[in-house]
Each structure stands twice: as structure tokens, then as C-alpha cells.
N, C-alpha and C positions, 0 to 999 in steps of 0.2 A: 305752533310750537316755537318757542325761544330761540334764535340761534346766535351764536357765537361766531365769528372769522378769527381765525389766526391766522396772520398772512395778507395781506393787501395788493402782491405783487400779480404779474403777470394773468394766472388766472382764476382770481378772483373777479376778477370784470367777467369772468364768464360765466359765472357759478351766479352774481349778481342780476345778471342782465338776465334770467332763467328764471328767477323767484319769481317774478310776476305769474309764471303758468300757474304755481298755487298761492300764490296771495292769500287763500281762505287757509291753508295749513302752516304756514310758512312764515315765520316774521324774525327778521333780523332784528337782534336789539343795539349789536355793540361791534365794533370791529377792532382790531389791534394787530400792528406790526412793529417789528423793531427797529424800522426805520422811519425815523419821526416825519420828513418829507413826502416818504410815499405812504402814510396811515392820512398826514393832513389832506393829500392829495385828494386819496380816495374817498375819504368820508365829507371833505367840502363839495365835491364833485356829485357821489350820491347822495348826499344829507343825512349820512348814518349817524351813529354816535359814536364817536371815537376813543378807545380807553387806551389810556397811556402805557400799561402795563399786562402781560401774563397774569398777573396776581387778579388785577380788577376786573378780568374779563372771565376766570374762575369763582370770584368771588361774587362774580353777578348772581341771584336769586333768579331772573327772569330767563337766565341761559341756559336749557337744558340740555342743548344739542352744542357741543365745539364743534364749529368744522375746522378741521386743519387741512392751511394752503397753505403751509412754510414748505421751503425747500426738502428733496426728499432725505437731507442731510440732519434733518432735524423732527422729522416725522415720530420720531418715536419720541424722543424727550418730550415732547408737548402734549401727542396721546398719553402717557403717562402720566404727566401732571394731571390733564383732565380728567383722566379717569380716576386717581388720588382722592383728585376732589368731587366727585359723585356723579361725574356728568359723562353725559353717554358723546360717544365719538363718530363722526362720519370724516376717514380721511382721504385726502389725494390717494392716489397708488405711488411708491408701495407703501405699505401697512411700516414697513421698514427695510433697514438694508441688510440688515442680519438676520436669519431663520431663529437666531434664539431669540432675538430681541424681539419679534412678531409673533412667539409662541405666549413669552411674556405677558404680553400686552392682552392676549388673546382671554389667556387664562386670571391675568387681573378683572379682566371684565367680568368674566363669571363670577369671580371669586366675590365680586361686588353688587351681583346683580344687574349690570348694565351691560349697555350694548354697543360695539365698538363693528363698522362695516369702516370697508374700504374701496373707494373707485377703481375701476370704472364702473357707472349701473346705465351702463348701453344696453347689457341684458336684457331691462325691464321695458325696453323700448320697443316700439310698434314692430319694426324691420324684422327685431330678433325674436319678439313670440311670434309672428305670422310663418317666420323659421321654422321655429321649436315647436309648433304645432303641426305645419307638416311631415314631420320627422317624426313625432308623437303617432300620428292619425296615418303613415308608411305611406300616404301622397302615391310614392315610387316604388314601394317595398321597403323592403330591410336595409338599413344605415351600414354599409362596410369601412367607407374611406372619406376622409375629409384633407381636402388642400385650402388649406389659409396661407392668406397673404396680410403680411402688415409690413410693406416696403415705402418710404417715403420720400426718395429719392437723396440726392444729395444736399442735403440741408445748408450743409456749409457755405453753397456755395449760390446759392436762390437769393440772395438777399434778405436774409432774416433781420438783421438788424434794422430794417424797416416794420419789423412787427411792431408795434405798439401797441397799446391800448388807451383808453378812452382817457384813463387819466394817469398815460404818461409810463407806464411798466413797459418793459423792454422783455421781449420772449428773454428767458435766462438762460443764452448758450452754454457759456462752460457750466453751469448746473448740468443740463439737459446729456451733453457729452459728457461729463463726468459719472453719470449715472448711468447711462447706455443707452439704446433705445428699446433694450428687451424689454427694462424691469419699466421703462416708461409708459408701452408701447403693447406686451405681449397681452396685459390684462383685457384689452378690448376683446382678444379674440377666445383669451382662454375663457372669459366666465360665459360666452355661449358655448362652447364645447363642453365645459362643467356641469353646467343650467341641463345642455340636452344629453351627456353620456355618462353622466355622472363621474367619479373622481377619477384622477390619471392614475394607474399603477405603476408606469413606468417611462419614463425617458431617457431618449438617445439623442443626445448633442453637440452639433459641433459651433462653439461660438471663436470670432477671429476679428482683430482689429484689422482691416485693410486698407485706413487710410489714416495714421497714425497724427498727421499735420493738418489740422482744420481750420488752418487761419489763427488769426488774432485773440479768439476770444478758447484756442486748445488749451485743457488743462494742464499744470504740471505734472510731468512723468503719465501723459496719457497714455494709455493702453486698455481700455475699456471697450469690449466687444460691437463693433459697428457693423455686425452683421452675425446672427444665428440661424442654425436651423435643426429644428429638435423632432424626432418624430416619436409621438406619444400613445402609449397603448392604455384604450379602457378597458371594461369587462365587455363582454359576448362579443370580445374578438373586434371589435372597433379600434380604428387605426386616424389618428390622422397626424398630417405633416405642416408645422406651422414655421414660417419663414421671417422673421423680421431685417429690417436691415435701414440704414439711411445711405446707404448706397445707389442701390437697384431702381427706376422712377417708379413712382408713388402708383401702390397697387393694394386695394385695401378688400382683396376678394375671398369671400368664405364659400365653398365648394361642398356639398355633401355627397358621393355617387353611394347611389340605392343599387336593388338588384334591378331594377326597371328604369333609369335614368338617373338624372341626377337633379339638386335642388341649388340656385345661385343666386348669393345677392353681390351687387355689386362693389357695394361701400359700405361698410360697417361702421363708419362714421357717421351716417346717415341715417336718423330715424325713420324717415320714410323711403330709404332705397326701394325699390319694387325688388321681390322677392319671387320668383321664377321658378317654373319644373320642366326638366325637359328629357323629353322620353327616350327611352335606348331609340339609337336609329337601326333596327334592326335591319332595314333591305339597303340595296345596294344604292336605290336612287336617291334613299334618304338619305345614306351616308354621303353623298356627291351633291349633293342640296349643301348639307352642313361646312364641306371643305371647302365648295367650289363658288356658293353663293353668301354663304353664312344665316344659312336659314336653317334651323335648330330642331322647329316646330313643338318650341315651348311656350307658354303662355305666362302670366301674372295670376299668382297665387292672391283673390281677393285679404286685404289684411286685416287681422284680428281683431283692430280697433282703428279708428279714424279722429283724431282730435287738429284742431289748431294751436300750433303753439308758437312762441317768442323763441327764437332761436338766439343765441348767445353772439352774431355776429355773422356776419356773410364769410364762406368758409367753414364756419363751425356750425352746420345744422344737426346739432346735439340737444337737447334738455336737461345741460348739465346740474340742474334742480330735481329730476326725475328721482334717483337716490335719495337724495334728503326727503322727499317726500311719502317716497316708500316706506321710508325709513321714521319719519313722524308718525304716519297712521299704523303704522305698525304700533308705533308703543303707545298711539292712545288707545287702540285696540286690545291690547295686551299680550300681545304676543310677539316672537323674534320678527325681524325683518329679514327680509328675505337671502340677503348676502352676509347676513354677522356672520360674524365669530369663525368657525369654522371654513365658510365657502370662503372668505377673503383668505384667511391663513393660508388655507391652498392653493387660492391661484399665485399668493407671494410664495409658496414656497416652489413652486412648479418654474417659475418665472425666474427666480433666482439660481434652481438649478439648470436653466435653460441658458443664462448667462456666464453662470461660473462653473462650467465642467474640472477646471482646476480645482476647486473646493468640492464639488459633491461629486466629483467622477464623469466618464461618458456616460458611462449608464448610472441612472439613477431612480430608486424605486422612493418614491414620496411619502412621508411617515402618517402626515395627514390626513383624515377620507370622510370629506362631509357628505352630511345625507344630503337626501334629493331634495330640490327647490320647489317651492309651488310655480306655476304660470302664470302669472298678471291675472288678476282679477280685474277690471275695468270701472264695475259697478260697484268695488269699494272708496273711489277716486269721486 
């Protein structure tokens, strides 16, 4: 299937260097940014084809899929053009920065027939069905409480400005700070918690900036929350507490406790994190094994599927092609893929009230409520 890049910066080298897992589904025709040095850059570097314009890159025939990798300041005006002009959307996260302007968007889609998903699709990834599946199949029993982590420690102050990429984009701090690290950051954890509990009824949060001065590259008049934590109630009484921050050092752990243990991956970053169950330590020796030795007596939950794939860069063991793929054999299929419309709308609107308690309240119940998602089929791939 056709795709389209808007946007050449930062990470687009990582969305790129991921095609190759489907090469048989997948084919970039055209890329466009509106920075004429960093479009040359990147398409002399991967040998794409470069279109000078928004216009020429909608008006392409062979482009069925936009991806949008502009800033998340511009996310929506571009999904919107594309979708204008007939063509189905897979964007960065988030969908946008306004709850109306993602509802928009959402309902343009339909209104059109097409199909509009938004990142993260970590979801579809090995780590998170071998998850979701024993959460599914009660491994441990029944699902009560979930602790997520998405702490990345102090960004500002790590040396980022040595991130680079391959040709030449510079990670985009004051974007990145300007935008927070919720609305960056919470979707990796919310679309598995959505995937296996289905939609949030309600949240309670507290988001706070607490480190106001980030160096050289702080926005003006920032004050953008660098640290949340929200806890979210689903239906049959499922509870869980999600934490982000670029604060706290970098801790990217999703926790399930069942009535008979609990289920743990390490990195949700990680498509192949090992994915763990570990049993109540019901007697006394057990519990004194686990505090005194750190012996658990958990094991590795064998995983769902097994594939080799091109990772986007050392650091990034993601499949950030995984999505667009989904999302291609979905519509030669004919059918939604598996994050449209609806499941993205939610995790942006969950995310953003997670970020801006000043706009939607402490407590806030979400207007949103997509059905349930299918589980990765393998042998449609």
C-alpha cells in the first residue's frame, strides 16, 4: 500500500528504518516536509522521492495512506487536509491537542469512509499480546489493579542534544517540553490498558510542573505538566494507576496484580520484553525468599508470536512500521484496523484529561467508549 510522510524530522528515520519488516505490504512513494534542507536531506539519504509541497503529496494517486510525523502542533491541520482529500491517516500521537479538534477529525473520517488511527500501536506488539492474553486466559485469576510506569528520568538534563539521527534531525526539545510528556508518552501505556480493560470510565488526576527551567532549549511561559499521575477506573471494578513524569529515572513498567499473583513486563518499550507471572507468595518462607533474596518464583510466560525484526535503531527496539501495517491489511481486507477512530479518540482524550486537570477537572468521566479490540491475528501477517 501507498504511503505518504509528512514530516522528515526526528522520527521519521524511525518509522523508515521499520518498513523493511513489511516491504511486501508497505511501500513509501513520496515524502514532504516544510523544511526544504531537512526533506533534501532525508530523501537524498534514503533515495525516496521528495515532493515539494502538502498539495503534491495529497494530490499523489499512488498515496493512500498519509502518515503524519509533523509536530504535534500541527497534527490536525494535516490530518485534515488528508482526510479532505480522500486519503486515509495513520498519525503520531496525539490525534491532536484539542478534544474538539480530535473528535473532528474522527468524525470526518467516517463522514468520508476512511480511516484515521493514531500511535502508539505497541499494542499490536509481541510483549503486549503475550500480556493481553494472559489477562484474557486469568494465568493468575481475575485482573483487579494495574501500576504503570512511564518515568523517563530527567531528559533535560541526559544530553539530548546529542540525539541525532541518521540524516541529521535533532530529537525536538522545546516541541517535546512544550507538549508535555503525558500527551507524548501516556499512549504507550493507555492503548494496552484500553486493548485489555476496555474504555476508562473515569479519572483522577494530578498533573504539576516541577521543574519549570529546562535549560536552553524551555519554551516560552512554560508551564506544561512534567509530571502526572492519574488513577483510572474500568468496568468490573478494575482499577489502575498510571504515572508519567520526565523527572523520576526512567521506569517503563506495566504491572497487572490478579487474585493469585501478579503479571510483569519490564519495558513496554520493548517488543520482546519477557513477560512474567508471579504467584501470591502465600507462606512465610516465600515471602522472605522475595524481600530477603529477590526470588519471586515467577517464570516467563512463553510469547504469542516470535518473529525477527529490523528495529528502528539501538535504544528503540520498537516496530514502529507495526501500525501502518496493521493498518494496510486492514483495508485491503476490508475491514477497520484495529486502533481507528474511536480506540485512538480515546486514548487522546483520556491523555489529555490526564494532562490538563485545569481544563477537564480532577475527576473526569470520558465522553468517548470504543468497543473492544481484536488480539493480533499472526497468520494474517
Amino acid at each position: 500500500m501507498g504511503l505518504g510522510f509528512v514530516g522528515t524530522g526526528y522520527v521519521a528515520d524511525l518509522y523508515l528504518n521499520t518498513l523493511p519488516n513489511w516491504d511486501s505490504a508497505l511501500d513509501l512513494r513520496v515524502v514532504h516536509d516544510r523544511d526544504a534542507d531537512r526533506l533534501n536531506r532525508f530523501s537524498s539519504h534514503y533515495g525516496v522521492k521528495p515532493a515539494q509541497s502538502l498539495e503534491a503529496v495529497l494530490a499523489d494517486p499512488s498515496v493512500e495512506i498519509v502518515v503524519n510525523l509533523t509536530n504535534p502542533a500541527q497534527h490536525y491541520e494535516v490530518s485534515l487536509r488528508a482526510l479532505e482529500a480522500g486519503k486515509h491517516v495513520y498519525s503520531e500521537k496525539p490525534l491532536a491537542l484539542e478534544l474538539e479538534q480530535a473528535q473532528e477529525l474522527v468524525q470526518k473520517a467516517e463522514a468520508r469512509g476512511l480511516h484515521l488511527v493514531s500511535a502508539p500501536a505497541t499494542v499490536l506488539g509481541e510483549a503486549a499480546q503475550t500480556f493481553w492474553q494472559a489477562v484474557r486466559e486469568k494465568v493468575l485469576g481475575r485482573p483487579v489493579l494495574a501500576y504503570v510506569e512511564m518515568d523517563d528520568g530527567m531528559v533535560h538534563r541526559i544530553g539530548y542534544r546529542n540525539w541525532i539521527t541518521r540524516t541529521g534531525a535533532r530529537w525536538p526539545a522545546e516541541d517535546e517540553f512544550r507538549t508535555g510528556c503525558t500527551l507524548e508518552h501516556a499512549g504507550y501505556s493507555l492503548t494496552w490498558l484500553v486493548a485489555m480493560f476496555g474504555p476508562v470510565r473515569r479519572v483522577v488526576t494530578v498533573a504539576h510542573c516541577a521543574i519549570p527551567d529546562k535549560g536552553p532549549d524551555t519554551p516560552p511561559d512554560y508551564d506544561t505538566p512534567d509530571f502526572s499521575c492519574a488513577c483510572l477506573e474500568f468496568d468490573d471494578g478494575m482499577v489502575a494507576r498510571l504515572t508519567n513524569s520526565i523527572i523520576a529515572p526512567h521506569d517503563h513498567r506495566f504491572r497487572v496484580f490478579c487474585e493469585d499473583g501478579y503479571l510483569d513486563a519490564a519495558e513496554t518499550w520493548d517488543f520482546k520484553t519477557p513477560v512474567r507471572a508471579v504467584p501470591l507468595a502465600e507462606t512465610r518462607l516465600r515471602r522472605q525468599a522475595q524481600k530477603l533474596l529477590g526470588w519471586d518464583g515467577g517464570h516467563r510466560i512463553k510469547p504469542t508470536h516470535s518473529r525477527s525484526i529490523s528495529t528502528a535503531r539501538r535504544g528503540y527496539p520498537i516496530d514502529f512500521a507495526l501500525g501502518l501495517a496493521e493498518m494496510a491489511l486492514a483495508l485491503r481486507s476490508g475491514r477497520a484496523p484495529r486502533l481507528a477512530g474511536a480506540f485512538s479518540l480515546h486514548v487522546t482524550e483520556v491523555s489529555l484529561a490526564i494532562q490538563h486537570p485545569e481544563r477537564f477537572g480532577t475527576v473526569y468521566r470520558p465522553i468517548s467508549a470504543p468497543g473492544p479490540v481484536q488480539p493480533m491475528d499472526w497468520s494474517e501477517f
